[in-house]
MISEZA-339879 format. One record per residue (C-alpha): x, z, y; residue number from 1. Coordinates in nm, 2 decimals, decimal comma. Layout:
# MISEZA-339879
+--------+--------+--------+------+
!     px !     pz !     py ! resi !
+--------+--------+--------+------+
!      X !      Z !      Y !  NUM !
...
+--------+--------+--------+------+
END
This chain:
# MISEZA-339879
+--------+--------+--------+------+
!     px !     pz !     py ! resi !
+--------+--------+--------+------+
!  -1,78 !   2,76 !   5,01 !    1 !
!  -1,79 !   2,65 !   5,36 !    2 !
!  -1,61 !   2,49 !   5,63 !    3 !
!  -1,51 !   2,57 !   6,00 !    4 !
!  -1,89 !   2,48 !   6,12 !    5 !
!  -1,82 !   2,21 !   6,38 !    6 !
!  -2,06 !   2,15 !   6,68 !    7 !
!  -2,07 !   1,80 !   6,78 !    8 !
!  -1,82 !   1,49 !   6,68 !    9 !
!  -1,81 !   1,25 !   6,93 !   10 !
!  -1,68 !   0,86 !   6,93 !   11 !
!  -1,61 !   0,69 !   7,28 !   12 !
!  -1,55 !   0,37 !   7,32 !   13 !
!  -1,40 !   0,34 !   7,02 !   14 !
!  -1,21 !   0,02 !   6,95 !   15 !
!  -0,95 !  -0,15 !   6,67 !   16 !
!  -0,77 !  -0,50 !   6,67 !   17 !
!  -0,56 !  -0,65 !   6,42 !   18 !
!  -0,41 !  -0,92 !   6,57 !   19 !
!  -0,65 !  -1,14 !   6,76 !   20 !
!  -0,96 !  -1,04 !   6,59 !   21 !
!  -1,15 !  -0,72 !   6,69 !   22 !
!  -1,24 !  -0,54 !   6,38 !   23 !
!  -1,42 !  -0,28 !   6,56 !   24 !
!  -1,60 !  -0,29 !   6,94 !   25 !
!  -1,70 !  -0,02 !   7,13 !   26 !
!  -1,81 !   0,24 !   6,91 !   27 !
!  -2,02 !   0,53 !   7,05 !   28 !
!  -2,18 !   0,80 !   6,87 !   29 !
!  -2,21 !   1,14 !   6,85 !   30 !
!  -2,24 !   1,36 !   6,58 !   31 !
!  -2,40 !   1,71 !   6,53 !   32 !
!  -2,27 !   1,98 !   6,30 !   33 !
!  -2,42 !   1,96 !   5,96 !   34 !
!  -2,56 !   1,62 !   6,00 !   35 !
!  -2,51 !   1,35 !   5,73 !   36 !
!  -2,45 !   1,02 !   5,90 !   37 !
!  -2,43 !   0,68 !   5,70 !   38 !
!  -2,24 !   0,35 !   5,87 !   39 !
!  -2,39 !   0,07 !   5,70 !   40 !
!  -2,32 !  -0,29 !   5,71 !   41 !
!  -2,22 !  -0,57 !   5,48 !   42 !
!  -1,83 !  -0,62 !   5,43 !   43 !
!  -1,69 !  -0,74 !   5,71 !   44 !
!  -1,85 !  -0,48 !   5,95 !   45 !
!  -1,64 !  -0,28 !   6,12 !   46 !
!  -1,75 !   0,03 !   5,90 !   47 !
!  -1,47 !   0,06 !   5,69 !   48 !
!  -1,24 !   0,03 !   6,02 !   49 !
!  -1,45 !   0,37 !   6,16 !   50 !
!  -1,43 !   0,58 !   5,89 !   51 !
!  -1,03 !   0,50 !   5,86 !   52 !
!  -0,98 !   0,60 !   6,26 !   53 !
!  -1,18 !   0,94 !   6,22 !   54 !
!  -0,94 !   0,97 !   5,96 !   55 !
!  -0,68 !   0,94 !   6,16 !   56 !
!  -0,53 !   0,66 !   5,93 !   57 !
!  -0,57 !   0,38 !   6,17 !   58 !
!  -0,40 !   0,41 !   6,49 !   59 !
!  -0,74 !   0,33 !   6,81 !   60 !
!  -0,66 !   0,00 !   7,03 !   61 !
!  -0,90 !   0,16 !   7,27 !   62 !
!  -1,17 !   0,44 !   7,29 !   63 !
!  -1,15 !   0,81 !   7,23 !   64 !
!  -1,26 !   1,06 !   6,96 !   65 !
!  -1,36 !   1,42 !   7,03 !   66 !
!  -1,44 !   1,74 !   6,81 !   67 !
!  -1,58 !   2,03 !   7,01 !   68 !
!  -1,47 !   1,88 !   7,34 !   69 !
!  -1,08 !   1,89 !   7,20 !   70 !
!  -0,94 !   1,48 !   7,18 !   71 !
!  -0,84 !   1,42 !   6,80 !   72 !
!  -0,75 !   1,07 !   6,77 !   73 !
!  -0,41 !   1,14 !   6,87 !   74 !
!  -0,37 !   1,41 !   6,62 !   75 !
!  -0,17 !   1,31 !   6,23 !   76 !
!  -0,43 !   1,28 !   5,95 !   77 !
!  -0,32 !   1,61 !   5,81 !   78 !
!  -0,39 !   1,81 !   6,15 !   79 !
!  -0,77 !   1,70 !   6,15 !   80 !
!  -0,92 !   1,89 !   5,88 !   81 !
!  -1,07 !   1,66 !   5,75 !   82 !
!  -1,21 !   1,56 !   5,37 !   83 !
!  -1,19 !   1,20 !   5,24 !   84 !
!  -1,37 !   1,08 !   4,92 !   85 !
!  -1,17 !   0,74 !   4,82 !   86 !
!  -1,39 !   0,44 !   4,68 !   87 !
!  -1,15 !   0,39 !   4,40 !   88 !
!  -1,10 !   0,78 !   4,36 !   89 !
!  -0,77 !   0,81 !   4,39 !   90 !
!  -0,68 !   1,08 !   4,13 !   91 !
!  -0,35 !   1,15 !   3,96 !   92 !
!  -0,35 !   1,05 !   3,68 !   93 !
!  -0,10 !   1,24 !   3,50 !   94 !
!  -0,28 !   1,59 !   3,63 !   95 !
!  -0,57 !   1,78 !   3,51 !   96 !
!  -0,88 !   1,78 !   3,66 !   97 !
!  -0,81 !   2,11 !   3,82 !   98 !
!  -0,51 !   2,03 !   3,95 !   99 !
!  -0,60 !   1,74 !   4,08 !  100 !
!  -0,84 !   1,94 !   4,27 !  101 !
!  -0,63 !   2,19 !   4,41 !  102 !
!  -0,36 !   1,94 !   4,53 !  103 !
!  -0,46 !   1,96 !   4,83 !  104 !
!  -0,40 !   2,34 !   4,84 !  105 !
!  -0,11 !   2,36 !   4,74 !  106 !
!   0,03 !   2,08 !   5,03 !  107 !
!  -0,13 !   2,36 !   5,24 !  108 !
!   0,03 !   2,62 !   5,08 !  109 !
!  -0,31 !   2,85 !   5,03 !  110 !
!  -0,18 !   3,11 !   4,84 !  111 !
!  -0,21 !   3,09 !   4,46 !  112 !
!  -0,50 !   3,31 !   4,41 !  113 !
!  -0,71 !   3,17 !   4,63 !  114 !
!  -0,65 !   2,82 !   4,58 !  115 !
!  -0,76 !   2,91 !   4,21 !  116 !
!  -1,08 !   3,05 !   4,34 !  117 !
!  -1,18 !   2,79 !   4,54 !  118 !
!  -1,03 !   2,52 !   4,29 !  119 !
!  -1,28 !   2,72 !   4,04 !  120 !
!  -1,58 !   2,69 !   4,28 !  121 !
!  -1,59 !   2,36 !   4,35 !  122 !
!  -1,59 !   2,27 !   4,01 !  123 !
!  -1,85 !   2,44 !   3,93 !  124 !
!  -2,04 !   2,29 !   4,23 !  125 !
!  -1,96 !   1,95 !   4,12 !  126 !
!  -2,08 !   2,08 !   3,72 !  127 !
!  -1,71 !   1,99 !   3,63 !  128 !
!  -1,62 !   2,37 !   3,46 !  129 !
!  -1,58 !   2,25 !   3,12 !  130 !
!  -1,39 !   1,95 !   3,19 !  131 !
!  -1,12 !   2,13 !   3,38 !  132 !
!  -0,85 !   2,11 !   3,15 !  133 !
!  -0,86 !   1,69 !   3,12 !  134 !
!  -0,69 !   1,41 !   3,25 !  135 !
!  -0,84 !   1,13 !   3,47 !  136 !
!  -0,82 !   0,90 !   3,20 !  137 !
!  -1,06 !   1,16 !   2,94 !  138 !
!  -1,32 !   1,09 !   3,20 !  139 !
!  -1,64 !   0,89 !   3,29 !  140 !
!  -1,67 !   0,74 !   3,61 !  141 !
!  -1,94 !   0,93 !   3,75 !  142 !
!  -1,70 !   1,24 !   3,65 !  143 !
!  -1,38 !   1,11 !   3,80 !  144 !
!  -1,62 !   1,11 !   4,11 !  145 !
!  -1,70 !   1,42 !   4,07 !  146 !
!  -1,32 !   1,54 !   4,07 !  147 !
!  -1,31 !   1,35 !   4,40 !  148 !
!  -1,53 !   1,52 !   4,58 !  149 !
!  -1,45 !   1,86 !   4,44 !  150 !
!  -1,12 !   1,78 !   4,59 !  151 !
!  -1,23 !   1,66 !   4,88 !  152 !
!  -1,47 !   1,99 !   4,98 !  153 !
!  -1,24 !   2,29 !   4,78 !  154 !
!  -1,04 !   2,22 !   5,14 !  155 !
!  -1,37 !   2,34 !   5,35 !  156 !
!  -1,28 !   2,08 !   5,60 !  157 !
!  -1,49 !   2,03 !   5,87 !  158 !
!  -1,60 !   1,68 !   5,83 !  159 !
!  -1,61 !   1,56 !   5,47 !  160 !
!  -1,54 !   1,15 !   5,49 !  161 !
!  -1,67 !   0,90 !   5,26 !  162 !
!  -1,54 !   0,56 !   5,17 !  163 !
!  -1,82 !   0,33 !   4,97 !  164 !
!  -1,75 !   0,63 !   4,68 !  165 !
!  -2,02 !   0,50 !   4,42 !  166 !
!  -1,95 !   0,14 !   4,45 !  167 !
!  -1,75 !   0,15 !   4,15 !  168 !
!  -2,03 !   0,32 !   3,91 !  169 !
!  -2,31 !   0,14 !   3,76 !  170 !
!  -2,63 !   0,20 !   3,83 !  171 !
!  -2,75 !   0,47 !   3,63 !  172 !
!  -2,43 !   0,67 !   3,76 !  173 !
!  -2,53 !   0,58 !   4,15 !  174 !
!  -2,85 !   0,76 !   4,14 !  175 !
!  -2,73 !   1,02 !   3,93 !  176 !
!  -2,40 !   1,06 !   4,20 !  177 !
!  -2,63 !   0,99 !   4,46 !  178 !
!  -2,85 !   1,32 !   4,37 !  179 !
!  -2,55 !   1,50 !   4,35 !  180 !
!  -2,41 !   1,44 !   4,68 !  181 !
!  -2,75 !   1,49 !   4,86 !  182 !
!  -2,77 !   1,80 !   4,66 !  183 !
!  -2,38 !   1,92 !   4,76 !  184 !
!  -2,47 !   1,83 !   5,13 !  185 !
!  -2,82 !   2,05 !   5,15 !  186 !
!  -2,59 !   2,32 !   4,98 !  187 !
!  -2,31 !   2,31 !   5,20 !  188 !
!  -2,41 !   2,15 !   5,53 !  189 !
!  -2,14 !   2,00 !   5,59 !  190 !
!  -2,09 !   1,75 !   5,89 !  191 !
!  -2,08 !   1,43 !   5,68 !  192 !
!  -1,98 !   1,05 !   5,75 !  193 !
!  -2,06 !   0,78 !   5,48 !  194 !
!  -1,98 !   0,43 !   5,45 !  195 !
!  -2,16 !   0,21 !   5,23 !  196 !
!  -2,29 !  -0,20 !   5,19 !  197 !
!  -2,61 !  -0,02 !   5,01 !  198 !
!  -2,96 !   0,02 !   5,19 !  199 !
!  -3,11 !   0,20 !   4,94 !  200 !
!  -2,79 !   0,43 !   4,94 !  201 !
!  -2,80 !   0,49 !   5,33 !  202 !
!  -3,18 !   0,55 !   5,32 !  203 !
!  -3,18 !   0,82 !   5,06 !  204 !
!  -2,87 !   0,99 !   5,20 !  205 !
!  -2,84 !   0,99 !   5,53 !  206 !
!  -3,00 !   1,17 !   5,83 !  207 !
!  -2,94 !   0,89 !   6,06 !  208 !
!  -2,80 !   0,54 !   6,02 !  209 !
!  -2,53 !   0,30 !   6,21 !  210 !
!  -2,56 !  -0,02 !   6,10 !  211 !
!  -2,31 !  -0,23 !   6,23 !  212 !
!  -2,24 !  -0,63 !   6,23 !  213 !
!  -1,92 !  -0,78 !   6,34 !  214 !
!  -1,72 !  -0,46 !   6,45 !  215 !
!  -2,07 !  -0,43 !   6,69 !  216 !
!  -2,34 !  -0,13 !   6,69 !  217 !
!  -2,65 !  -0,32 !   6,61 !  218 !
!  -2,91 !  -0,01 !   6,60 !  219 !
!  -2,85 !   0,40 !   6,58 !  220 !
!  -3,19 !   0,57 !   6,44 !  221 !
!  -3,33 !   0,79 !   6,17 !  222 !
!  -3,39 !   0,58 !   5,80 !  223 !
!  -3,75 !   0,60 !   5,90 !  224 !
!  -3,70 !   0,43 !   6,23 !  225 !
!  -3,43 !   0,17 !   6,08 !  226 !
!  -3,64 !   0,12 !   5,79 !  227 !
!  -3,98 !   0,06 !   6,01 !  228 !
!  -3,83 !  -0,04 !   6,36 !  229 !
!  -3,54 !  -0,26 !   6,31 !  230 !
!  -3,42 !  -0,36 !   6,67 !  231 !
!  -3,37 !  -0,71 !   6,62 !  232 !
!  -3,40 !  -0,95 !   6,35 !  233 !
!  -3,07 !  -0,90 !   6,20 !  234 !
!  -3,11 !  -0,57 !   6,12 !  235 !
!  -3,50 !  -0,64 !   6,00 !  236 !
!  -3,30 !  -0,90 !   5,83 !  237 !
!  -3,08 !  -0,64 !   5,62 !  238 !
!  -3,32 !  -0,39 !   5,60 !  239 !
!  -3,57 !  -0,56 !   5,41 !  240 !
!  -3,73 !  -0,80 !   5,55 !  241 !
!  -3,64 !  -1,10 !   5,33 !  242 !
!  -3,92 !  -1,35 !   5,49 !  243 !
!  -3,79 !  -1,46 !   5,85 !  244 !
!  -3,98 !  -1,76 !   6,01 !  245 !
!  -3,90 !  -1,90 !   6,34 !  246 !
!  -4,23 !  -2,04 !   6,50 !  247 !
!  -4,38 !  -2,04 !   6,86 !  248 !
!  -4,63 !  -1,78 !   7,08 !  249 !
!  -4,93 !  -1,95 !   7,15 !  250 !
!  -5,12 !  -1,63 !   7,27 !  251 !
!  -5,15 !  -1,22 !   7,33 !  252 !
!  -5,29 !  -0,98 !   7,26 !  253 !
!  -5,23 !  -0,65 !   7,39 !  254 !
!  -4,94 !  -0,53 !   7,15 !  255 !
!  -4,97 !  -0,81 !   6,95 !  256 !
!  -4,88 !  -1,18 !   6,95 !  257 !
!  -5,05 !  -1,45 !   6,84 !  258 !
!  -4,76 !  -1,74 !   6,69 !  259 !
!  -4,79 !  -2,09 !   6,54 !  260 !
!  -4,57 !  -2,13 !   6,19 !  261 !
!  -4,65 !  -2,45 !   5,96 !  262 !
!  -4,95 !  -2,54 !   6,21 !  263 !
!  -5,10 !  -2,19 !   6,12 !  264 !
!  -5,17 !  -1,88 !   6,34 !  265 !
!  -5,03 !  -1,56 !   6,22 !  266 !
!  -5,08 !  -1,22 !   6,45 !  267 !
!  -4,77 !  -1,01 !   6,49 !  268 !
!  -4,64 !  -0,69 !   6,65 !  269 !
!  -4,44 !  -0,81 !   7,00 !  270 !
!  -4,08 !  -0,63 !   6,97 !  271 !
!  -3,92 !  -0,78 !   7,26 !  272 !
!  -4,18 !  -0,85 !   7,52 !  273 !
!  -4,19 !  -1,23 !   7,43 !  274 !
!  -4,43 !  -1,48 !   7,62 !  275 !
!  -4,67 !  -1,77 !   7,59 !  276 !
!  -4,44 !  -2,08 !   7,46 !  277 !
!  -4,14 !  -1,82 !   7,37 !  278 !
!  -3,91 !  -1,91 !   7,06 !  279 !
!  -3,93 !  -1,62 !   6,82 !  280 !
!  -3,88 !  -1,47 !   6,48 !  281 !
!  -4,17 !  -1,36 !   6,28 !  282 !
!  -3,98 !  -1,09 !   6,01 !  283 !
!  -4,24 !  -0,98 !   5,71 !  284 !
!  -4,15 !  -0,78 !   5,41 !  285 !
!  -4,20 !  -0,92 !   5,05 !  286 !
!  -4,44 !  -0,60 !   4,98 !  287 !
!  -4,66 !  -0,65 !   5,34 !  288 !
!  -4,77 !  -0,99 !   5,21 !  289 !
!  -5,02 !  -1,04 !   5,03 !  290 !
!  -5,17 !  -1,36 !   4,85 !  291 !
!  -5,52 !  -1,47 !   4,88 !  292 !
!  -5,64 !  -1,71 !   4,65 !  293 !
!  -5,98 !  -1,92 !   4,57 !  294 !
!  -6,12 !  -1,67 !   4,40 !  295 !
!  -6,09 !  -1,38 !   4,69 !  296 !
!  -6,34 !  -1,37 !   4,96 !  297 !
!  -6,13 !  -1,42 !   5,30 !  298 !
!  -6,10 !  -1,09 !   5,48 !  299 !
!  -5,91 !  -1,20 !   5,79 !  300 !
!  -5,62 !  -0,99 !   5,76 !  301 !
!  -5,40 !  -1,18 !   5,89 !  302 !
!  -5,59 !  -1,28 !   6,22 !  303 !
!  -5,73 !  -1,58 !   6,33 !  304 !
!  -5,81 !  -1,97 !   6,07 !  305 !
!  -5,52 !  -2,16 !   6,04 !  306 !
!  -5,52 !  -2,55 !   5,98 !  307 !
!  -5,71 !  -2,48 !   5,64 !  308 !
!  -6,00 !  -2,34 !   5,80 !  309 !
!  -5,92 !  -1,97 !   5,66 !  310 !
!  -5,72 !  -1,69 !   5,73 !  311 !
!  -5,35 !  -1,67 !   5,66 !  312 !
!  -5,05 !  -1,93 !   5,60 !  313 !
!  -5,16 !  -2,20 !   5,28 !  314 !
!  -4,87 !  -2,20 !   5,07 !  315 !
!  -4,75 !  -2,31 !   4,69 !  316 !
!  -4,60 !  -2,08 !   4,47 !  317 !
!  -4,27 !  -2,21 !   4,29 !  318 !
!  -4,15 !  -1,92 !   4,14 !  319 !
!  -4,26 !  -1,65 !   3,97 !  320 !
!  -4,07 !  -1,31 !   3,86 !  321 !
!  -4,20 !  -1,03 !   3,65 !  322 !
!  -4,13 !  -0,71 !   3,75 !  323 !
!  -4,32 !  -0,47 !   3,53 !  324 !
!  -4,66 !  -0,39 !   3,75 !  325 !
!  -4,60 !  -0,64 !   3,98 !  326 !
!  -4,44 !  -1,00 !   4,03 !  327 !
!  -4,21 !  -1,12 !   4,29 !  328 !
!  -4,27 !  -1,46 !   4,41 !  329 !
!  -4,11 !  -1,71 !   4,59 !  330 !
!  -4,34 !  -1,97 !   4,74 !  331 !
!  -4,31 !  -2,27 !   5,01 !  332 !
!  -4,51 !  -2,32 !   5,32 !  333 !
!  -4,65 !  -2,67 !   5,43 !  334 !
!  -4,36 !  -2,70 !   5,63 !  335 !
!  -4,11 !  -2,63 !   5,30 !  336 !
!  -3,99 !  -2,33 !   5,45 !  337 !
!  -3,96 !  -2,04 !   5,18 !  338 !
!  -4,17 !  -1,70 !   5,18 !  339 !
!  -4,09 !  -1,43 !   4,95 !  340 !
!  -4,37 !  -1,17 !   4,84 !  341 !
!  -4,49 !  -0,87 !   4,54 !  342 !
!  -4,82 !  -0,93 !   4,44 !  343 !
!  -4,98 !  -0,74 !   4,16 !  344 !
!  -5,20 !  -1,09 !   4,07 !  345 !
!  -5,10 !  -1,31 !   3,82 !  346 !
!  -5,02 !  -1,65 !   3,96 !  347 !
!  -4,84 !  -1,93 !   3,81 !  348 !
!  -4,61 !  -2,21 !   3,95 !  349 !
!  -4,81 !  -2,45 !   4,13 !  350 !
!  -5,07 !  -2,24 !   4,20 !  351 !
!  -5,21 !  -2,26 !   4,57 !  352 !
!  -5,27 !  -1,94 !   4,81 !  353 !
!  -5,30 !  -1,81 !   5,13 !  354 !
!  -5,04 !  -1,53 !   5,24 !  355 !
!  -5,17 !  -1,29 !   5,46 !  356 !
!  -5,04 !  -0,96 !   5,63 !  357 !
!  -5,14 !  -0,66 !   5,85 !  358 !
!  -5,02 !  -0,75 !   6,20 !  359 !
!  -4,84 !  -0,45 !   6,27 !  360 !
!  -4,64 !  -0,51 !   5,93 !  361 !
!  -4,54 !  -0,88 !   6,10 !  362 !
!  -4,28 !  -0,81 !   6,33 !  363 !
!  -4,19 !  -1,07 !   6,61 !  364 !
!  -3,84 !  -1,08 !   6,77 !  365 !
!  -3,74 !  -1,32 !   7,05 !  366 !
!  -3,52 !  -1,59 !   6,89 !  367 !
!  -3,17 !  -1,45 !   6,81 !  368 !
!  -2,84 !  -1,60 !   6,91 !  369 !
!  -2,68 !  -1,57 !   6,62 !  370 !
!  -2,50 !  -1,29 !   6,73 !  371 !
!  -2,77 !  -1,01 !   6,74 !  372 !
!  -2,89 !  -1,09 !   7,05 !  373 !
!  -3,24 !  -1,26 !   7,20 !  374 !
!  -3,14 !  -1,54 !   7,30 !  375 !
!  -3,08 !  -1,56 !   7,68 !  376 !
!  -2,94 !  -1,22 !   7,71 !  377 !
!  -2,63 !  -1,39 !   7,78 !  378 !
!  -2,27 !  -1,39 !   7,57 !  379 !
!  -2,17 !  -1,11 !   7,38 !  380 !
!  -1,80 !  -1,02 !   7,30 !  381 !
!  -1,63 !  -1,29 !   7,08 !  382 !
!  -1,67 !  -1,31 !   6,75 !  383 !
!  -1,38 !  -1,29 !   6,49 !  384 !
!  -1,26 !  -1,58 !   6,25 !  385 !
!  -1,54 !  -1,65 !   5,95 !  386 !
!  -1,45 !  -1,42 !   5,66 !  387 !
!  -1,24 !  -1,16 !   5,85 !  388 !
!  -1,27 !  -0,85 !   5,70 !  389 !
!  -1,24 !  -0,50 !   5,82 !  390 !
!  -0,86 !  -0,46 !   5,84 !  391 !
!  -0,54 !  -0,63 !   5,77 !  392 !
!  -0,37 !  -0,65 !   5,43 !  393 !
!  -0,15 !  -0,37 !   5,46 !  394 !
!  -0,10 !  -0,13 !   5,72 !  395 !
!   0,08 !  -0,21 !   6,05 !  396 !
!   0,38 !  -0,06 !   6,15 !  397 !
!   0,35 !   0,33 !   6,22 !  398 !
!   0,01 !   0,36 !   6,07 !  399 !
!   0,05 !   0,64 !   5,85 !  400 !
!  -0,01 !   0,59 !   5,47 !  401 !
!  -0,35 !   0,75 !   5,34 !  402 !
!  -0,16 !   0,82 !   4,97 !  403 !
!   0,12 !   1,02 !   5,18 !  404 !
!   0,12 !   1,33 !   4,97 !  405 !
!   0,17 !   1,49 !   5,33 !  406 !
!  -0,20 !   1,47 !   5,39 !  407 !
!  -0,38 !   1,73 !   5,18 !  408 !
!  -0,66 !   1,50 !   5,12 !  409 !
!  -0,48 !   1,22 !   5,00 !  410 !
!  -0,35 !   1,09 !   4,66 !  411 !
!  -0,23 !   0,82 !   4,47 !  412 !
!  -0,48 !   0,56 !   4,37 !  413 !
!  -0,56 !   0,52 !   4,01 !  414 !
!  -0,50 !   0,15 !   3,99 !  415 !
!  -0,74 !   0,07 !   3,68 !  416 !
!  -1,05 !   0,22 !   3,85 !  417 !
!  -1,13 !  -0,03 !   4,00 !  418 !
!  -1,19 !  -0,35 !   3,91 !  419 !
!  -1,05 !  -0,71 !   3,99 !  420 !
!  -1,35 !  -0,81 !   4,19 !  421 !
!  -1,22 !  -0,52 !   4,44 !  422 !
!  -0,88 !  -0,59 !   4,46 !  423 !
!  -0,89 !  -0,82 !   4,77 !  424 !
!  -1,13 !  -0,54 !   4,98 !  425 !
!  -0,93 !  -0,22 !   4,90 !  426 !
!  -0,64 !  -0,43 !   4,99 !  427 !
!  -0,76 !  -0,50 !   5,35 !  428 !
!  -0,95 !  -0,15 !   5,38 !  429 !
!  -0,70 !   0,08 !   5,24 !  430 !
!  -0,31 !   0,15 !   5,37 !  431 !
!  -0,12 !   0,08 !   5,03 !  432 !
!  -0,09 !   0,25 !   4,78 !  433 !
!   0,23 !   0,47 !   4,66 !  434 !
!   0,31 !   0,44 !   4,28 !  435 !
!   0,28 !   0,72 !   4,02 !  436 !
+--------+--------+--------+------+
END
């Protein structure tokens, strides 16, 4: 089972507004055939917003979409081709699981035969064969998942679309639906776009990343080079790097930078070309510290003596976390500023060490603006209202409804899937919902 192999998908400019506040700015990116592609972001993003113009659900304020060279974005949802997988599922409830799969199908009047070949391939793709003759409501989560997607890919569309689809699950289920859809994608190749809050989820999925903040592209790279590189210290920020320190260069070093934080040196790698007396950010992950105590001979990891005379930043430890074969430990400079590190030692509240980290693990950004930005690169586009989210409440006039039964990749929502915590996001990043 495959789809129309599609060549490249390209964004241009892409752009959405509601009102006054600009969900979504400027999107470019281009797709190949095959590739798995994961926008990531916290809510709020913009990625939400994408995902529901390549669907054709949201109507573009500006920009242009392109498959194969041929304009799409002015094309109805059902003309696209395309697959979505809903966050809250969106299954019939009063259907069987094969029939819920082959609605789609049957909106596109594939003759009977067929559609009950397809309909009996994809289930067993998604491991679903037995379970064909239940109802919604007979299964688990991670199953009524599984029915989602089998409806989504019976179609053979050429671009399978995926809305946050294992938010809903708990966390056993995620990796076990994770798995699967890694294992449906190397299977099928199928040009995919996922949206998800998740790093962990982006990482192990996807072939390259977007991660966006604010409606605004903040990096485009392979997991490997979001993961290791992040381009400035928001995105080291939400990738990982949970210890963030402003401080001052007082010297160079080739690559490296030597900065001042708490009145102690700590060598860094320069990711922005930063200079003698420069404001900066010095990002470090919990797992590239590492705590020296009295007891350890000083190796000099970290570079040059601080204020204490030996190597590294002096710090207490407050608290302490176990987690199995190591602890996670939050502990306060001399300054009171926080650090956060894993350490397989056992230390105790109170205890005094020196943190210490390979240089190239220390990255150092020129001080951000606040909105991504070093500062003095000048102003960015404006910023929406605190707490907007990534789309109105309801759709706006002529946007069409992603539950119309005219679109063979929509259906009803099953309103108990989800639950209450939800209701306020699908609200703002869904078109309502039709009753059943």
């Amino acid at each position: 089972m495959t789809g129309a192999r599609i060549s490249t998908l390209r964004l241009a400019g892409v752009t959405r507004s509601f009102g006054g506040h600009q969900a979504l700015r400027g999107l470019d990116l281009e797709i190949s055939g095959g590739e798995f592609v994961a926008l990531l972001g916290p809510s709020g993003c913009g990625k939400s917003t994408a995902l529901n113009c390549l669907a054709g659900l949201l109507p573009l304020t500006g920009g242009q979409i392109f498959l194969d060279g041929e304009r799409v974005d002015q094309l109805a949802p059902e003309r696209r081709g395309f697959g979505m997988v809903f966050q809250n599922y969106a299954l019939f409830p009063h259907m069987t699981v094969r029939n819920n799969v082959g609605f789609g199908l049957k909106m596109a009047k594939v003759p009977k035969a067929e559609a009950a070949e397809r309909v009996t391939r994809a289930l067993d793709m998604v491991q679903l064969t037995a379970h064909a003759h239940k109802r919604p409501g007979q299964l688990s989560g991670g199953q009524q998942q599984r029915v989602a997607i089998a409806r989504a890919i019976v179609l053979e569309p050429r671009l399978v679309l995926m809305d946050e689809p294992l938010s809903n699950l708990d966390a056993a289920l995620r990796l076990e639906m994770r798995a699967e859809i890694r294992r449906l994608h190397q299977r099928l190749g199928l040009t995919t776009v996922y949206v998800t809050h998740d790093q962990e989820e982006a990482l192990s999925l996807a072939d390259r990343l977007v991660v966006l903040r604010d409606g605004r592209t903040q990096q485009i790279g392979t997991p490997e080079e979001v993961y290791s590189r992040p381009a400035n210290r928001y995105v080291a920020s939400f990738m990982g790097y949970r210890t963030l320190l402003d401080a001052t260069v007082t010297g160079t070093r080739g690559p490296h930078v030597v900065v001042d934080i708490a009145g102690s040196p700590l060598v860094g790698l320069d990711r922005d070309g930063v200079a003698a007396g420069g404001r900066v950010t010095a990002a470090i992950r919990p797992e590239d510290l590492d705590a020296v105590t009295g007891d350890d001979p000083p190796d000099g990891t970290s570079g040059t003596a601080g204020t204490s005379g030996t190597p590294g930043l002096p710090a207490t430890v407050e608290v302490v976390e176990y987690h199995g074969r190591e602890l996670a430990v939050q502990a306060r400079l001399t300054d009171g500023r926080r650090v956060h590190f894993r350490t397989g030692k056992r230390l105790a509240p109170d205890e005094s060490v020196r943190l210490v980290a390979p240089p190239d693990r220390v990255l150092v950004f020129a001080a951000d603006d606040g909105d991504g930005q070093p500062s003095g690169s000048g102003p960015g586009p404006s910023r929406g209202p605190a707490g907007a989210g990534d789309g109105p409440s309801a759709p706006e006039p002529g946007e069409p409804d992603s539950h119309d039964p005219r679109n063979p990749a929509a259906a009803p929502a099953d309103e108990g899937a989800a639950g209450s915590s939800r209701k306020s996001r699908e609200a703002r990043d869904t078109p309502k919902q039709v009753a059943t």
